[in-house]
PDB file as gemmi writes it, atoms N, CA and C in Angstrom:
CRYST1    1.000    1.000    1.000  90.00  90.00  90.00 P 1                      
ATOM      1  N   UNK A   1      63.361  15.858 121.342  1.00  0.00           N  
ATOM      2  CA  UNK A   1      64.642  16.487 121.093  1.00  0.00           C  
ATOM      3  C   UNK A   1      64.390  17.918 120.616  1.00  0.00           C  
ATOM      4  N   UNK A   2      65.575  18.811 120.760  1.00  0.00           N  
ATOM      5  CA  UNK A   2      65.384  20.081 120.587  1.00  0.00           C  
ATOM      6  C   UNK A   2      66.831  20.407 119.710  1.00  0.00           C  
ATOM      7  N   UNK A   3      66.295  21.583 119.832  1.00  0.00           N  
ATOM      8  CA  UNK A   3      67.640  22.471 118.875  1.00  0.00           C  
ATOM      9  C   UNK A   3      68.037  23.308 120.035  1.00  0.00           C  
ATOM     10  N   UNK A   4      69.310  23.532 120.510  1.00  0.00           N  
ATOM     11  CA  UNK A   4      70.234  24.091 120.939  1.00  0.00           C  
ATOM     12  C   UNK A   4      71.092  25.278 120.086  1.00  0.00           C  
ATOM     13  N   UNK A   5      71.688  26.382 120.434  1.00  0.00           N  
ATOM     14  CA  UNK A   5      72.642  27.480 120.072  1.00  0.00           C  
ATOM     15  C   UNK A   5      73.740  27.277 120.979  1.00  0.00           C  
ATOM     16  N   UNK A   6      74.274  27.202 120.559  1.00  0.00           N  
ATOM     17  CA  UNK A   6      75.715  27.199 121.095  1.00  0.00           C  
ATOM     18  C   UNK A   6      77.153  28.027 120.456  1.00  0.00           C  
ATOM     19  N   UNK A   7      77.406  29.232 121.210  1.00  0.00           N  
ATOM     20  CA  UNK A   7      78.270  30.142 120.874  1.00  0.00           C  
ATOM     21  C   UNK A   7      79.627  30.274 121.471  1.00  0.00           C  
ATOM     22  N   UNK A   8      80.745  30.451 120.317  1.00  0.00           N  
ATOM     23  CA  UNK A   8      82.141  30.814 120.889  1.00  0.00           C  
ATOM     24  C   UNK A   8      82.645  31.835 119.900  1.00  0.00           C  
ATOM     25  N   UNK A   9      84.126  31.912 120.678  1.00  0.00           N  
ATOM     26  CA  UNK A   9      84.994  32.701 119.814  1.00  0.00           C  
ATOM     27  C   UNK A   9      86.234  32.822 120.626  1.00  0.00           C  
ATOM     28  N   UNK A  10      86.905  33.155 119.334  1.00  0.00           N  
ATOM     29  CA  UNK A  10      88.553  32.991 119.298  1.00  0.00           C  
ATOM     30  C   UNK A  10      89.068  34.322 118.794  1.00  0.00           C  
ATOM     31  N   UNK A  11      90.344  34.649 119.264  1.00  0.00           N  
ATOM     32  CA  UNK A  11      91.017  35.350 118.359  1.00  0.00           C  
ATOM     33  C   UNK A  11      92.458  35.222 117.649  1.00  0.00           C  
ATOM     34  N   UNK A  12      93.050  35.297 116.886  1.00  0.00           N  
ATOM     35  CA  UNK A  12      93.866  34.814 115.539  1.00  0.00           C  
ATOM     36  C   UNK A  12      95.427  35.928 116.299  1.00  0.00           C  
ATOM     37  N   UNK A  13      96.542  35.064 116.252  1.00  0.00           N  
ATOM     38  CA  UNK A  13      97.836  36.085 116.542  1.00  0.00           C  
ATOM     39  C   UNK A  13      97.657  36.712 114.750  1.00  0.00           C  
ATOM     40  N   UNK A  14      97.986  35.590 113.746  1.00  0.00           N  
ATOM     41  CA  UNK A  14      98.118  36.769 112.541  1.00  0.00           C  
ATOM     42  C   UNK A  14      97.181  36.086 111.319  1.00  0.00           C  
ATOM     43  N   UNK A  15      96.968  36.990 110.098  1.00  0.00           N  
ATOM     44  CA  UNK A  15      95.864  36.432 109.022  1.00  0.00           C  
ATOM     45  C   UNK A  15      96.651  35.511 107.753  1.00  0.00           C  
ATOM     46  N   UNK A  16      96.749  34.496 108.793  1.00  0.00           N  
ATOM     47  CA  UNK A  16      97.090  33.753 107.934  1.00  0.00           C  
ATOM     48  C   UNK A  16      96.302  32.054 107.511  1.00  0.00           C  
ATOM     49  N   UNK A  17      96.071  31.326 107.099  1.00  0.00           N  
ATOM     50  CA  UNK A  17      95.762  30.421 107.009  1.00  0.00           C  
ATOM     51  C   UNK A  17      95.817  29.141 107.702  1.00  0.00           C  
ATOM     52  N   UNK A  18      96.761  29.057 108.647  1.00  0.00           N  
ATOM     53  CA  UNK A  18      97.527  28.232 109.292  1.00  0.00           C  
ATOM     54  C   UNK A  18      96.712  28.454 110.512  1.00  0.00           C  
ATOM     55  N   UNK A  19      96.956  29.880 110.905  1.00  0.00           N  
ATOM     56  CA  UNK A  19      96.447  30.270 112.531  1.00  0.00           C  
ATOM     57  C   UNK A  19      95.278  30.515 112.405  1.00  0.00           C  
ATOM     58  N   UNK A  20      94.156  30.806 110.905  1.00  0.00           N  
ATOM     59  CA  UNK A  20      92.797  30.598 110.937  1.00  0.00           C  
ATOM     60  C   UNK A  20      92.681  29.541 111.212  1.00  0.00           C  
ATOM     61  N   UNK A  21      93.278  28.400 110.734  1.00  0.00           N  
ATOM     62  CA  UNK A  21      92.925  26.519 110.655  1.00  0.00           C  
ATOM     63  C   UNK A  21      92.758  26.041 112.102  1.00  0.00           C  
ATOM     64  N   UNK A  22      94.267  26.730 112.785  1.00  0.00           N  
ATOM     65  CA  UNK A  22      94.813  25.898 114.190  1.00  0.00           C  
ATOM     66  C   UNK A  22      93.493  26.482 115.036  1.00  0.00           C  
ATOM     67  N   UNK A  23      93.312  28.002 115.117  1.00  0.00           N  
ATOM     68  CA  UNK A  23      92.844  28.595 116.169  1.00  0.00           C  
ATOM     69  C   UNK A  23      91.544  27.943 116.278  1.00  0.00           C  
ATOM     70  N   UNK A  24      90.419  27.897 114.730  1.00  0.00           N  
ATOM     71  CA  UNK A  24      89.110  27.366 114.566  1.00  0.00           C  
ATOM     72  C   UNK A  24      88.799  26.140 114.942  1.00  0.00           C  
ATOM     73  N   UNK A  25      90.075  25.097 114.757  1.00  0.00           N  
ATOM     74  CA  UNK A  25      90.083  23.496 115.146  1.00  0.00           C  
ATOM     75  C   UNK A  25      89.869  24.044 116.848  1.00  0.00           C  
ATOM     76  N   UNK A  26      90.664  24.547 117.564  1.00  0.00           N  
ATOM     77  CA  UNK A  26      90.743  24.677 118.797  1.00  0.00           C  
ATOM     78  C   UNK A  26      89.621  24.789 119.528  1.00  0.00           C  
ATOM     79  N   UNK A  27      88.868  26.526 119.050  1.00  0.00           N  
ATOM     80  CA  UNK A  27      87.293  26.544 119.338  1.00  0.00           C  
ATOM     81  C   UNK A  27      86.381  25.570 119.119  1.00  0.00           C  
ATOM     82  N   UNK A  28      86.799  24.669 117.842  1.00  0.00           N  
ATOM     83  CA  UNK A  28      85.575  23.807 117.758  1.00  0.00           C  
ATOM     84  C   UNK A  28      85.482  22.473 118.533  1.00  0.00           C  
ATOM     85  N   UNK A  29      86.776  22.271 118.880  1.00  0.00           N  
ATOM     86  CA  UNK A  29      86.988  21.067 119.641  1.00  0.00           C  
ATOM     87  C   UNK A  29      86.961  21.872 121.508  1.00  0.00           C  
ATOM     88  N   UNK A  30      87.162  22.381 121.649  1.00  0.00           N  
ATOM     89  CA  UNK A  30      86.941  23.194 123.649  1.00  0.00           C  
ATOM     90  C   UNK A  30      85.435  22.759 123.626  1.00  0.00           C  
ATOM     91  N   UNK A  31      84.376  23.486 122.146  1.00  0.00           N  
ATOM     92  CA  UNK A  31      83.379  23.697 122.680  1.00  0.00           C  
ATOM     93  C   UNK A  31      82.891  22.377 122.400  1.00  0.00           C  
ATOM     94  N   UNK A  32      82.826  21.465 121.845  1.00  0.00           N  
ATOM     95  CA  UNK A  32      82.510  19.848 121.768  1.00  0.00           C  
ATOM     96  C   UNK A  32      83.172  18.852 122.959  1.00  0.00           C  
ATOM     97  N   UNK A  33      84.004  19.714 123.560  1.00  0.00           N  
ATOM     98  CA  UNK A  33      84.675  18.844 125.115  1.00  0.00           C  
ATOM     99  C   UNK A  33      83.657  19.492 126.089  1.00  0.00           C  
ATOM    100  N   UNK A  34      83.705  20.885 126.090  1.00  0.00           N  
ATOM    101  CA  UNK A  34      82.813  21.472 127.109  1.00  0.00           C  
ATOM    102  C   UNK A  34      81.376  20.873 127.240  1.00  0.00           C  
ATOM    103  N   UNK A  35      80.552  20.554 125.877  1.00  0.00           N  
ATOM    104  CA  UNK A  35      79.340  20.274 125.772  1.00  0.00           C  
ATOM    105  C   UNK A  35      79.064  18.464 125.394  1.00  0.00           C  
ATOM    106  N   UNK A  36      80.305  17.875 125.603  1.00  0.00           N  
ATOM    107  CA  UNK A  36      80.069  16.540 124.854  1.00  0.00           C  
ATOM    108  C   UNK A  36      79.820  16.324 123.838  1.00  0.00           C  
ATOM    109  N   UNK A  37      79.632  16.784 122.618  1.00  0.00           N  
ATOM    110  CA  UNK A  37      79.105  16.869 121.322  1.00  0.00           C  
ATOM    111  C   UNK A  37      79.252  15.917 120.531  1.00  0.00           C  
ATOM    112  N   UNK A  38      78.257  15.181 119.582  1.00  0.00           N  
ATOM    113  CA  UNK A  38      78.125  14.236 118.756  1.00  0.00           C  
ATOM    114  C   UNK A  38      78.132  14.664 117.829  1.00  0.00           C  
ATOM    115  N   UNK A  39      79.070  15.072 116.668  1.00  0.00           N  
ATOM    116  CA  UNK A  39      79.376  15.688 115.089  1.00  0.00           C  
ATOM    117  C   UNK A  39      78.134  14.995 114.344  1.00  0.00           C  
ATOM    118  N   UNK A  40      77.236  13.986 114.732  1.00  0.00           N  
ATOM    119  CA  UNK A  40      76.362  13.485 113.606  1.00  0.00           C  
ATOM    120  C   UNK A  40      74.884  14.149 114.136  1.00  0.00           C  
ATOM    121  N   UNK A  41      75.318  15.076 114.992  1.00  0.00           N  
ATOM    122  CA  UNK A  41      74.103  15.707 115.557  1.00  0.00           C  
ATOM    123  C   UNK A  41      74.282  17.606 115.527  1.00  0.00           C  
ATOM    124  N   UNK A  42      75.075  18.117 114.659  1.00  0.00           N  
ATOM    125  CA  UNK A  42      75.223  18.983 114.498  1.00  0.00           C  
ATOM    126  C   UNK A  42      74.908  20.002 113.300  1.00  0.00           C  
ATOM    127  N   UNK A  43      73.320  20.440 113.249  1.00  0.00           N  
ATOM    128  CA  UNK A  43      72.944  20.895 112.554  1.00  0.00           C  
ATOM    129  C   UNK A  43      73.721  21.215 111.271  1.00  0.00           C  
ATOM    130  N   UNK A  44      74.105  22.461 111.470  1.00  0.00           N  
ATOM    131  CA  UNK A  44      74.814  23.704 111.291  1.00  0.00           C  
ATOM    132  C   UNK A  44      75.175  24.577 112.171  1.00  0.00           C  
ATOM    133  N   UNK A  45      76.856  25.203 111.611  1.00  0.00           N  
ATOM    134  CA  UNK A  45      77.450  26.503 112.001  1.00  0.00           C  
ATOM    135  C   UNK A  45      78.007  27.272 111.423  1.00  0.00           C  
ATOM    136  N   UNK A  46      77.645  28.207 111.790  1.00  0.00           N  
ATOM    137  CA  UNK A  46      77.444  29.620 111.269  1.00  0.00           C  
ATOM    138  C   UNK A  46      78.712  30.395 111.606  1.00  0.00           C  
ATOM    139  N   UNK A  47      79.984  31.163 110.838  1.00  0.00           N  
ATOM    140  CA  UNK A  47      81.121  31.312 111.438  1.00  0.00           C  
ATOM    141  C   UNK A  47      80.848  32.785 110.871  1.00  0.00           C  
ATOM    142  N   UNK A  48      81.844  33.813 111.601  1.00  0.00           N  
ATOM    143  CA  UNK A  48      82.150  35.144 110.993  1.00  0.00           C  
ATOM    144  C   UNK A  48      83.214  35.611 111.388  1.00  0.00           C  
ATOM    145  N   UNK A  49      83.869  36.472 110.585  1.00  0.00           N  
ATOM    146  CA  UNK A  49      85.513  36.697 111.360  1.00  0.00           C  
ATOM    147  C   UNK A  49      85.242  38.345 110.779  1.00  0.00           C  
ATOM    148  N   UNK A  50      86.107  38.923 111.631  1.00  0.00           N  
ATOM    149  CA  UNK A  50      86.674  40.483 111.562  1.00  0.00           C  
ATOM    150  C   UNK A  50      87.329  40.523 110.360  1.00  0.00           C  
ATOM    151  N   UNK A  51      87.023  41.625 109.592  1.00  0.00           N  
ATOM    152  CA  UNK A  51      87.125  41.831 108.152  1.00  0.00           C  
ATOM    153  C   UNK A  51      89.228  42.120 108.277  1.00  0.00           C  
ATOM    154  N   UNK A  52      89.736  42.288 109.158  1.00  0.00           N  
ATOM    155  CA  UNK A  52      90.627  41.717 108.940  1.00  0.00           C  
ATOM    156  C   UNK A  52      91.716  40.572 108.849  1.00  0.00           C  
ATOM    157  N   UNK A  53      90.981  39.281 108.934  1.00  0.00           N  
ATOM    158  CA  UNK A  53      90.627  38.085 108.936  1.00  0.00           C  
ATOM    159  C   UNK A  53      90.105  37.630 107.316  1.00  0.00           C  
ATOM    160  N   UNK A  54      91.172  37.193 106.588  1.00  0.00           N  
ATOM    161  CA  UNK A  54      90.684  37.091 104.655  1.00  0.00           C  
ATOM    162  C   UNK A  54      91.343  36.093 104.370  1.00  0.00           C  
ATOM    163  N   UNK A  55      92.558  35.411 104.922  1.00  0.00           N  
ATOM    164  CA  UNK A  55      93.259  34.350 104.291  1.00  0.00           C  
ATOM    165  C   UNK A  55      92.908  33.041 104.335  1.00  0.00           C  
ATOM    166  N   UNK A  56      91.872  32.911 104.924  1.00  0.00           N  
ATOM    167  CA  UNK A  56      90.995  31.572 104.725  1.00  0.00           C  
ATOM    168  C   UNK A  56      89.720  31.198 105.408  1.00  0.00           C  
ATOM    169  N   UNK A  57      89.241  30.802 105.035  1.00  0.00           N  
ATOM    170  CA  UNK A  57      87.608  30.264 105.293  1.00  0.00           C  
ATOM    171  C   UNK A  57      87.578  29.527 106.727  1.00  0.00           C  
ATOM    172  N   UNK A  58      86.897  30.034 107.982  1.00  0.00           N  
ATOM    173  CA  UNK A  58      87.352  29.040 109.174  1.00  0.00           C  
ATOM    174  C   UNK A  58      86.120  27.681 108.859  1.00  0.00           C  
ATOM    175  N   UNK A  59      85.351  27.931 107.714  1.00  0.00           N  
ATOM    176  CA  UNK A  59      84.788  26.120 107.786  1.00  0.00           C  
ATOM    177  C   UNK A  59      85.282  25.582 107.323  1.00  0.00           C  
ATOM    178  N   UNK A  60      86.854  25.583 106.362  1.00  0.00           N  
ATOM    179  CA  UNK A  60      87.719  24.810 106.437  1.00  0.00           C  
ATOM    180  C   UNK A  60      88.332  23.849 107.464  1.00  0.00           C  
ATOM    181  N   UNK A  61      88.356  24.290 108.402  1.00  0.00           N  
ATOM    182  CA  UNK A  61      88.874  23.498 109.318  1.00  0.00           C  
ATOM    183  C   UNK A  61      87.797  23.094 110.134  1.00  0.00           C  
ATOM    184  N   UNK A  62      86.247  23.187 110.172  1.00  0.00           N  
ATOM    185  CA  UNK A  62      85.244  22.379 110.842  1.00  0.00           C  
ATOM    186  C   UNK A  62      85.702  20.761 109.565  1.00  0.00           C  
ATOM    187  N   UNK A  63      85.486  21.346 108.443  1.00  0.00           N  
ATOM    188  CA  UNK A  63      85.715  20.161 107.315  1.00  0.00           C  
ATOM    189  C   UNK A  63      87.039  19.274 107.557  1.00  0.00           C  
ATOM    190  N   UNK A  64      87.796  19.687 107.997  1.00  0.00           N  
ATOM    191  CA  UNK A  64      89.048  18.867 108.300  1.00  0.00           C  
ATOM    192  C   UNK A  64      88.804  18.107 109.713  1.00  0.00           C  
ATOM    193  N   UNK A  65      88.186  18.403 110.520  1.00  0.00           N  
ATOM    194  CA  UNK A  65      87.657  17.588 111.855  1.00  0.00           C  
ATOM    195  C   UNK A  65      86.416  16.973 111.851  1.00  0.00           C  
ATOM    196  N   UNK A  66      86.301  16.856 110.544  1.00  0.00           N  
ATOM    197  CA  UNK A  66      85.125  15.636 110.474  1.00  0.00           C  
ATOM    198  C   UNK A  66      83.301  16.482 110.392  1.00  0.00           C  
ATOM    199  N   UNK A  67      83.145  17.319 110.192  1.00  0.00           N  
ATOM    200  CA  UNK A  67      81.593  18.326 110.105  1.00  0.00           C  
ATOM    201  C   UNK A  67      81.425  18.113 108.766  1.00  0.00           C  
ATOM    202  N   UNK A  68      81.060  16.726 108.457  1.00  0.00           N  
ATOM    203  CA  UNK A  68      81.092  16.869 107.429  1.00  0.00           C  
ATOM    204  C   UNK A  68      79.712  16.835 106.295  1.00  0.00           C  
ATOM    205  N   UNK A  69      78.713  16.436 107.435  1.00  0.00           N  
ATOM    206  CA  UNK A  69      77.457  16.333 106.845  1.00  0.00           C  
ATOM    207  C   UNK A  69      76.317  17.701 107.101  1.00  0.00           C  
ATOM    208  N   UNK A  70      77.194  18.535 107.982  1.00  0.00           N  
ATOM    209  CA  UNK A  70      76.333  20.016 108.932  1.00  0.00           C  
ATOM    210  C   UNK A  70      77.074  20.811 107.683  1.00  0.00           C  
ATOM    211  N   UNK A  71      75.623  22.121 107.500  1.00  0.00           N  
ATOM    212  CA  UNK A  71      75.947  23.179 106.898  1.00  0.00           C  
ATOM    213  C   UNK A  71      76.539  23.561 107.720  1.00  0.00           C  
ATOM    214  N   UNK A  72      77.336  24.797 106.754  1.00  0.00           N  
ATOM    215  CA  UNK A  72      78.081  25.676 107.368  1.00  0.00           C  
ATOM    216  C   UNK A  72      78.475  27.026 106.428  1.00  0.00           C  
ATOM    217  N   UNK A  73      78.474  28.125 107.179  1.00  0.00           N  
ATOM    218  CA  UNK A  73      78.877  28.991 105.984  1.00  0.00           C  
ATOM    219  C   UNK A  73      79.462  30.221 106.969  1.00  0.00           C  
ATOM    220  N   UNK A  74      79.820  31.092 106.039  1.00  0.00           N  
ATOM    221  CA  UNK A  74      81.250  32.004 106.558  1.00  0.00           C  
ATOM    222  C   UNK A  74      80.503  33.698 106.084  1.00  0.00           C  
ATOM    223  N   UNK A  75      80.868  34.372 107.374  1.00  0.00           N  
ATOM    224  CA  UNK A  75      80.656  35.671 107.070  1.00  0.00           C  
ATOM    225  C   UNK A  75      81.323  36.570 107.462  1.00  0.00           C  
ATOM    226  N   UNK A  76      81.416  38.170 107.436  1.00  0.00           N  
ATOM    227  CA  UNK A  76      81.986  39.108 107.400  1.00  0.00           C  
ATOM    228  C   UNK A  76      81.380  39.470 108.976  1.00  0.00           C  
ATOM    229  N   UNK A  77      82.215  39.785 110.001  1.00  0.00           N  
ATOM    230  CA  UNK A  77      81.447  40.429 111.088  1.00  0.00           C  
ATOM    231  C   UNK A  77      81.232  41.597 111.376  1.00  0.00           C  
ATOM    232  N   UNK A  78      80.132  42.554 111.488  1.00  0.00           N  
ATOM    233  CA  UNK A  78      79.764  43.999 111.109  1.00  0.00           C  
ATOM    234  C   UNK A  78      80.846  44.393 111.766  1.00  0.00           C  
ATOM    235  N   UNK A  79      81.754  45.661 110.947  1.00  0.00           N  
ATOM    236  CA  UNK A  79      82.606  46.396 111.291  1.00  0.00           C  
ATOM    237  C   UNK A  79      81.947  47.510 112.338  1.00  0.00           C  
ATOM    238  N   UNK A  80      82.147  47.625 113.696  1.00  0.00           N  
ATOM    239  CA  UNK A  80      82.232  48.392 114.907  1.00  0.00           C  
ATOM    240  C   UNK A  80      83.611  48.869 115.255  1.00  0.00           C  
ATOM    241  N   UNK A  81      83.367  50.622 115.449  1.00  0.00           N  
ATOM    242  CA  UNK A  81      84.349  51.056 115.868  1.00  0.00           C  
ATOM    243  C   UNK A  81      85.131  50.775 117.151  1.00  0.00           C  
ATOM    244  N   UNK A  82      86.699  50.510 117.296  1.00  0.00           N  
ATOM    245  CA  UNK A  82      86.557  49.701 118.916  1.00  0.00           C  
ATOM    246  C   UNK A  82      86.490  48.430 118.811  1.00  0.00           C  
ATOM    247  N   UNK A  83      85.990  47.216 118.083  1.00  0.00           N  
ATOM    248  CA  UNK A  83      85.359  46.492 118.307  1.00  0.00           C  
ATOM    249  C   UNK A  83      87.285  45.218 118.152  1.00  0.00           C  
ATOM    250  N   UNK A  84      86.479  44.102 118.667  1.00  0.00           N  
ATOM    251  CA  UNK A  84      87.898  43.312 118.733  1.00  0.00           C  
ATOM    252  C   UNK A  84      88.559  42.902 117.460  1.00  0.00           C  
ATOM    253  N   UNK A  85      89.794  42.845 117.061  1.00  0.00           N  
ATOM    254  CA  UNK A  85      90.494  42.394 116.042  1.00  0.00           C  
ATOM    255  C   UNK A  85      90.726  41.496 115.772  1.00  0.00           C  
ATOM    256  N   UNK A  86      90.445  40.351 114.824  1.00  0.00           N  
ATOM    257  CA  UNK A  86      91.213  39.293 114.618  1.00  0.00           C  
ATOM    258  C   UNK A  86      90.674  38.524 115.295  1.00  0.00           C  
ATOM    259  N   UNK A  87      89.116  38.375 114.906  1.00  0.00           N  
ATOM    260  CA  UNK A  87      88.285  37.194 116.041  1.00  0.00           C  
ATOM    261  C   UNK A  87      87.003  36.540 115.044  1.00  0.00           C  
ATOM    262  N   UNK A  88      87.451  35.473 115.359  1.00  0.00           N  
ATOM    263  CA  UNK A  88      86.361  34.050 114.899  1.00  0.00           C  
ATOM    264  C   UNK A  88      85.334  33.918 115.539  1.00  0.00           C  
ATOM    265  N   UNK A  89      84.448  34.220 115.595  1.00  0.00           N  
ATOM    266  CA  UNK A  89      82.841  33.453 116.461  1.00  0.00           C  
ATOM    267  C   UNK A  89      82.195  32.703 115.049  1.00  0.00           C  
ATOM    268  N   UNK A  90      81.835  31.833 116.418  1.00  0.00           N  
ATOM    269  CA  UNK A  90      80.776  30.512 115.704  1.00  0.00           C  
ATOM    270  C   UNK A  90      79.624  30.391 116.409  1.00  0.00           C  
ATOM    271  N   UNK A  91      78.525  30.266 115.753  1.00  0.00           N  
ATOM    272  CA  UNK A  91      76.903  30.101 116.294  1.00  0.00           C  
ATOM    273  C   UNK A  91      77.006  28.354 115.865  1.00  0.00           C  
ATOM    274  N   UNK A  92      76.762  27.428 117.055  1.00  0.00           N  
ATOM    275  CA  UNK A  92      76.314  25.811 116.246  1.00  0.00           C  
ATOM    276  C   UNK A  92      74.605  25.986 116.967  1.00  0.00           C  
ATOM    277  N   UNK A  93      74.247  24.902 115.854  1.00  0.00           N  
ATOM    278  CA  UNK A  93      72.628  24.739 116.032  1.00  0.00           C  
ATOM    279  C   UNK A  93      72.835  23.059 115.967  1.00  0.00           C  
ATOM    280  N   UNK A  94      72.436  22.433 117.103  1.00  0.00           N  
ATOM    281  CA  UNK A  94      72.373  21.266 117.782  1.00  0.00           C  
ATOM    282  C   UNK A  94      71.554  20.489 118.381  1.00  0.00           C  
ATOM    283  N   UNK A  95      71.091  19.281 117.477  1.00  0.00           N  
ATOM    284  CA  UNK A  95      70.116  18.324 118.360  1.00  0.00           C  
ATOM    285  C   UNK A  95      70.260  17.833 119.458  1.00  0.00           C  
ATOM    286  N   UNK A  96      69.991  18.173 120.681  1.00  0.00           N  
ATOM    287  CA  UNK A  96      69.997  17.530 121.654  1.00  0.00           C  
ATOM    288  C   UNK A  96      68.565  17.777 122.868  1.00  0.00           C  
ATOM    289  N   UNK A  97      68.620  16.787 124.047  1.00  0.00           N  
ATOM    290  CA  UNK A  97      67.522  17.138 124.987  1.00  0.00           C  
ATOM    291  C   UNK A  97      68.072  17.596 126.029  1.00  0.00           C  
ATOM    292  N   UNK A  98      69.542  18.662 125.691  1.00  0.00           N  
ATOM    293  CA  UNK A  98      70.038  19.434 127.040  1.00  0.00           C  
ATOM    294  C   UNK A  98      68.992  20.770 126.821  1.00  0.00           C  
ATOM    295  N   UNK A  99      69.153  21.516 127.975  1.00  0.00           N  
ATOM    296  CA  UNK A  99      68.464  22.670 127.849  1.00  0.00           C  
ATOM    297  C   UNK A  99      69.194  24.104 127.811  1.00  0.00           C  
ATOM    298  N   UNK A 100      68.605  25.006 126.687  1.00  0.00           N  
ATOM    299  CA  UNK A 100      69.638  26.118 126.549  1.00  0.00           C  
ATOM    300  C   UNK A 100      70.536  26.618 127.312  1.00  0.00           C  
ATOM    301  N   UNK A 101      69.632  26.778 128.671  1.00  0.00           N  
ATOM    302  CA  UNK A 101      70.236  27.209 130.235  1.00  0.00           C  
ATOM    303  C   UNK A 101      71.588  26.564 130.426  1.00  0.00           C  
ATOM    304  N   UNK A 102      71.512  25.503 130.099  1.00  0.00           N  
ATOM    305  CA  UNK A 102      72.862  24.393 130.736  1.00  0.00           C  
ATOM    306  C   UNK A 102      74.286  24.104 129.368  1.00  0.00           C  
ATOM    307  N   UNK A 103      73.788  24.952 128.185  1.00  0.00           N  
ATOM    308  CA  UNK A 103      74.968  25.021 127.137  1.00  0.00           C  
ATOM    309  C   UNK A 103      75.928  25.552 127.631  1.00  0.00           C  
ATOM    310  N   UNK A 104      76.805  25.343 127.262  1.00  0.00           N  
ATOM    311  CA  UNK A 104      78.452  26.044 128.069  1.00  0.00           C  
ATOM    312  C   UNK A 104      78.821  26.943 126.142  1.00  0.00           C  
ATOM    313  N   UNK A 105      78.508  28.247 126.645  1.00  0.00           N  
ATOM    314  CA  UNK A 105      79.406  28.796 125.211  1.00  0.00           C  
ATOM    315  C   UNK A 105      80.547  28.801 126.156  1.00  0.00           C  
ATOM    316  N   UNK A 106      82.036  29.012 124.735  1.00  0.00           N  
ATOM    317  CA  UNK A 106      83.425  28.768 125.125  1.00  0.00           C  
ATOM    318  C   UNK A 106      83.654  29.723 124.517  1.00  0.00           C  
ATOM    319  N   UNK A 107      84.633  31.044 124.555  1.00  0.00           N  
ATOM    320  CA  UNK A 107      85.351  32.106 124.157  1.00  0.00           C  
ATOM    321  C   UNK A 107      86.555  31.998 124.754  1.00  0.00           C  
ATOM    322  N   UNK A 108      87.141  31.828 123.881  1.00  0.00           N  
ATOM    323  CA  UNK A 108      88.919  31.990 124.185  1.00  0.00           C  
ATOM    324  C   UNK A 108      90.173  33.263 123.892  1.00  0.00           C  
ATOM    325  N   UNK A 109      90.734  32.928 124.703  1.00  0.00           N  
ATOM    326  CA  UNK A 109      91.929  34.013 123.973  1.00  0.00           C  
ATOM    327  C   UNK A 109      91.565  35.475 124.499  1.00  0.00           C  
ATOM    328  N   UNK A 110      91.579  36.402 123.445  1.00  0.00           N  
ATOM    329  CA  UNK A 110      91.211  37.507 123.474  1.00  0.00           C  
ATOM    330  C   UNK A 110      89.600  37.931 123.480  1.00  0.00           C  
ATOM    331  N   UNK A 111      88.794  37.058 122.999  1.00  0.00           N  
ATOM    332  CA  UNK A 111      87.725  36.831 122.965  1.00  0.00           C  
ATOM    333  C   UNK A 111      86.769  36.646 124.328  1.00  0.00           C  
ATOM    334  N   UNK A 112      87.797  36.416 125.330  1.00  0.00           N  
ATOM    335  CA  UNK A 112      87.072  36.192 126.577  1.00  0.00           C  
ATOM    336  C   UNK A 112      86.286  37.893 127.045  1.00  0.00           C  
ATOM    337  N   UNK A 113      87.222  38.958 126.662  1.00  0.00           N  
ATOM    338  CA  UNK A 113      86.362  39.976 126.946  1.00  0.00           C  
ATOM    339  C   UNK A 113      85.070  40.352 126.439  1.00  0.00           C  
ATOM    340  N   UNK A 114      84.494  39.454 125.071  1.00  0.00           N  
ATOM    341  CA  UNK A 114      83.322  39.169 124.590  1.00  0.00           C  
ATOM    342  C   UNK A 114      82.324  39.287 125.493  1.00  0.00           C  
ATOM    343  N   UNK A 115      82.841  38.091 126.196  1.00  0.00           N  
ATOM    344  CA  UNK A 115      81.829  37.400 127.709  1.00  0.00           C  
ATOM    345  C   UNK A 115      82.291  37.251 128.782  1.00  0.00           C  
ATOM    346  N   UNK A 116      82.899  38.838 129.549  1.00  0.00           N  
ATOM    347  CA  UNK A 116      83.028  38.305 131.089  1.00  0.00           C  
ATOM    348  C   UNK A 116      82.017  37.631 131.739  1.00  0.00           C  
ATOM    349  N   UNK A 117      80.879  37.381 131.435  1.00  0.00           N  
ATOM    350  CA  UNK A 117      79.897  36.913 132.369  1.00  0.00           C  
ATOM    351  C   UNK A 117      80.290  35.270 132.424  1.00  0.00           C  
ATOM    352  N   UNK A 118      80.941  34.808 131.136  1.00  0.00           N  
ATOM    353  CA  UNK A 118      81.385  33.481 131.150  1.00  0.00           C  
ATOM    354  C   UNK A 118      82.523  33.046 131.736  1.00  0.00           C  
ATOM    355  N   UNK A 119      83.380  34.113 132.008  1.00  0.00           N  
ATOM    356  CA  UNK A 119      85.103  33.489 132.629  1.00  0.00           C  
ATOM    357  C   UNK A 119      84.888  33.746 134.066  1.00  0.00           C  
ATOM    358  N   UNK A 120      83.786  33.952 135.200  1.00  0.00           N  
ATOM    359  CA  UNK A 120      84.037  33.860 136.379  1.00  0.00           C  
ATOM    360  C   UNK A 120      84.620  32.927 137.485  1.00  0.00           C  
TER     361      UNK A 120                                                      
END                                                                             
């Protein structure tokens, strides 16, 4: 077995607590449909939101869908000029014997311009 990376992101209509909760449940559940994911096999994930993004913690809502034994912790995402507003990315680190090549990262929303290479 190996460790896997597996990356997404979302972006938030407003900073509020509600639409941090809904939007983060969303990403975390696309990318556990996309990849099949077993929550008792999920290292840790690593979240960061756009510093205008403050009204709540998005590993709150990994904790409300059951992540409950995987670290997790929350950061500030380096402020770039230009850069997108009001967006959640998550790094997960994952036991499995798929191979990096064949992970499906998921970016949603506004976030898809992250990764055109992924929405073809």
């Amino acid at each position: 077995m190996s460790i896997v990376a597996i990356r997404g992101a979302i972006t938030v209509e407003n900073n509020d607590s509600e639409d941090i909760i809904i939007n983060t449940v969303n990403l975390l559940k696309e990318i556990e449909k996309r990849n099949h994911l077993n929550k008792d096999k999920v290292i840790s994930i690593l979240f960061s939101s756009t510093s205008d993004l403050n009204k709540e913690y998005p590993a709150k809502a990994a904790r409300n869908i059951g992540y409950k034994d995987s670290a997790l912790m929350c950061f500030n995402e380096m402020k770039v000029e230009g850069s997108l507003e009001k967006c959640i990315r998550v790094m997960l680190l994952y036991n499995s014997n798929i191979d990096q090549k064949d992970v499906k990262h998921v970016y949603l929303k506004g976030a898809k311009s992250l990764r055109p290479d992924l929405n073809k």
